[in-house]
C-alpha positions as CSV (number, residue, x, y, z in Angstrom):
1,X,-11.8,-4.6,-8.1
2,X,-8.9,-6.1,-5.8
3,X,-7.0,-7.2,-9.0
4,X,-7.2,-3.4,-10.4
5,X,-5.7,-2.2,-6.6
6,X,-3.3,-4.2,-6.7
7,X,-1.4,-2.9,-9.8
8,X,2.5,-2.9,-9.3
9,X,1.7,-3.1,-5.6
10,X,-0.5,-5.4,-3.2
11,X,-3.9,-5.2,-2.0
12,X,-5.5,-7.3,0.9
13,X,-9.2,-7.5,1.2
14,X,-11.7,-8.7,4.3
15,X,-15.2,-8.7,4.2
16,X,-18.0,-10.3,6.1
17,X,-21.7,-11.0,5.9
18,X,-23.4,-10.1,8.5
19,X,-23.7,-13.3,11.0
20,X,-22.3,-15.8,7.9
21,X,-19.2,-16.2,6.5
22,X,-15.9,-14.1,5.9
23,X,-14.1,-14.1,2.7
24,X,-10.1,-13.0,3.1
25,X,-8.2,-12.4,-0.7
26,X,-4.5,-11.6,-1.5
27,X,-3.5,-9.7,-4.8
28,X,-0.4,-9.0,-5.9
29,X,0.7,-7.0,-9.3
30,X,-2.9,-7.0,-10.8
31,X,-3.4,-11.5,-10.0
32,X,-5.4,-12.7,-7.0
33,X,-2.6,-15.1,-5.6
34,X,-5.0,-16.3,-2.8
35,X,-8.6,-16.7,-1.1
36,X,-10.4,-18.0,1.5
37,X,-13.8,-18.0,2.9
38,X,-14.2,-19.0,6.4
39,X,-17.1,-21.1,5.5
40,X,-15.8,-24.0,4.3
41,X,-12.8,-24.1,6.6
42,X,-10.4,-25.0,4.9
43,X,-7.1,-23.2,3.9
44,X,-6.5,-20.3,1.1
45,X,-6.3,-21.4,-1.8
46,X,-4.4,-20.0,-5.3
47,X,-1.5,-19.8,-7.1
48,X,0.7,-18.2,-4.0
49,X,-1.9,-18.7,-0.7
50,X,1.4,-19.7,2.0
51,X,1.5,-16.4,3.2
52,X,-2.6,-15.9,3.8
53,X,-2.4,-19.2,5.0
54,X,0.2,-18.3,7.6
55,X,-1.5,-15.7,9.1
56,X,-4.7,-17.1,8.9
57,X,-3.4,-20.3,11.1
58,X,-1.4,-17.7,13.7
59,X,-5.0,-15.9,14.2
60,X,-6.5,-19.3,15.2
61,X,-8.2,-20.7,11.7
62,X,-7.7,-23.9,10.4
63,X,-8.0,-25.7,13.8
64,X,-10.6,-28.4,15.2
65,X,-11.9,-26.2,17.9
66,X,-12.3,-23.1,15.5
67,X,-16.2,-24.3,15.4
68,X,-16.8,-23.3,18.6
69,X,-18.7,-20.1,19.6
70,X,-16.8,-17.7,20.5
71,X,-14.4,-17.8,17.3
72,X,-15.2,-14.7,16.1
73,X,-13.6,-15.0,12.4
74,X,-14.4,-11.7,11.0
75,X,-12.1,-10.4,13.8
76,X,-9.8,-12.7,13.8
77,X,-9.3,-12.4,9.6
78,X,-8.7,-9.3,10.2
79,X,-6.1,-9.0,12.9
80,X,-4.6,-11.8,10.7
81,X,-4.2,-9.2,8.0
82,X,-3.2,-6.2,10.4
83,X,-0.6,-8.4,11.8
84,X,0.8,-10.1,8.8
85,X,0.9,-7.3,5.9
86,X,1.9,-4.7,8.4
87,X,-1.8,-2.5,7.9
88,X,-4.3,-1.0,10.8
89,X,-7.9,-0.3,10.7
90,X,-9.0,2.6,12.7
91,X,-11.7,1.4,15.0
92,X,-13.7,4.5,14.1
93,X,-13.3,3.7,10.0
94,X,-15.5,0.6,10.8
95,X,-17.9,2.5,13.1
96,X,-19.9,4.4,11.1
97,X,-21.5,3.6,7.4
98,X,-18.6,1.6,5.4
99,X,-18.1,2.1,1.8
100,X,-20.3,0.5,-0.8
101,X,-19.7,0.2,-4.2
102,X,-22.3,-1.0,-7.3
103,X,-20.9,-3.5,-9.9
104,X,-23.0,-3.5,-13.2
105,X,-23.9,-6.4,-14.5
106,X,-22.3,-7.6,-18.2
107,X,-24.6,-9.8,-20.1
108,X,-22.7,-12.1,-22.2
């Protein structure tokens, strides 16, 4: 779906499990150029992740003490991504039910 956005432009998604991990992916001109998912910390990776990585590491990932408790990634990957591509999230657009979408499944 992020590949389709990001025709001729970019797209930035950031989406969490509840209480697990947060996955952060950069597309650019229809190509995912880079991903990361908090769990394994460790950096973005793709063809083109230097920018993700960038903000990720300003917002505090990356680091030894990023295990501890009250690292709140979900936030943090996303102030990352207001901060770096220049993009705000209402506080109310997260307050109430959040959009949902139903991918069929292709049997190959």
């Amino acid at each position: 779906m992020l590949k389709r956005l990001s025709e001729g432009t970019e797209a930035v998604s950031v989406w969490s499990l509840i209480g697990s991990t947060t996955h952060v992916t950069q597309a650019r001109d229809g190509e995912v150029v880079a991903t990361c998912s908090t769990w394994m910390f460790e950096p973005a990776s793709g063809p083109d992740p230097d920018r993700l990585n960038g903000a990720l590491e300003r917002a505090g990932f990356f680091r030894e003490d990023e295990t501890e408790e009250d690292f709140a990634d979900a936030l943090a990957a996303l102030d990352a991504v207001e901060d770096e591509f220049g993009l705000e999230v209402e506080p109310g657009a997260v307050a109430g039910p959040l959009p949902t979408m139903i991918v069929p499944v292709q049997l190959i």
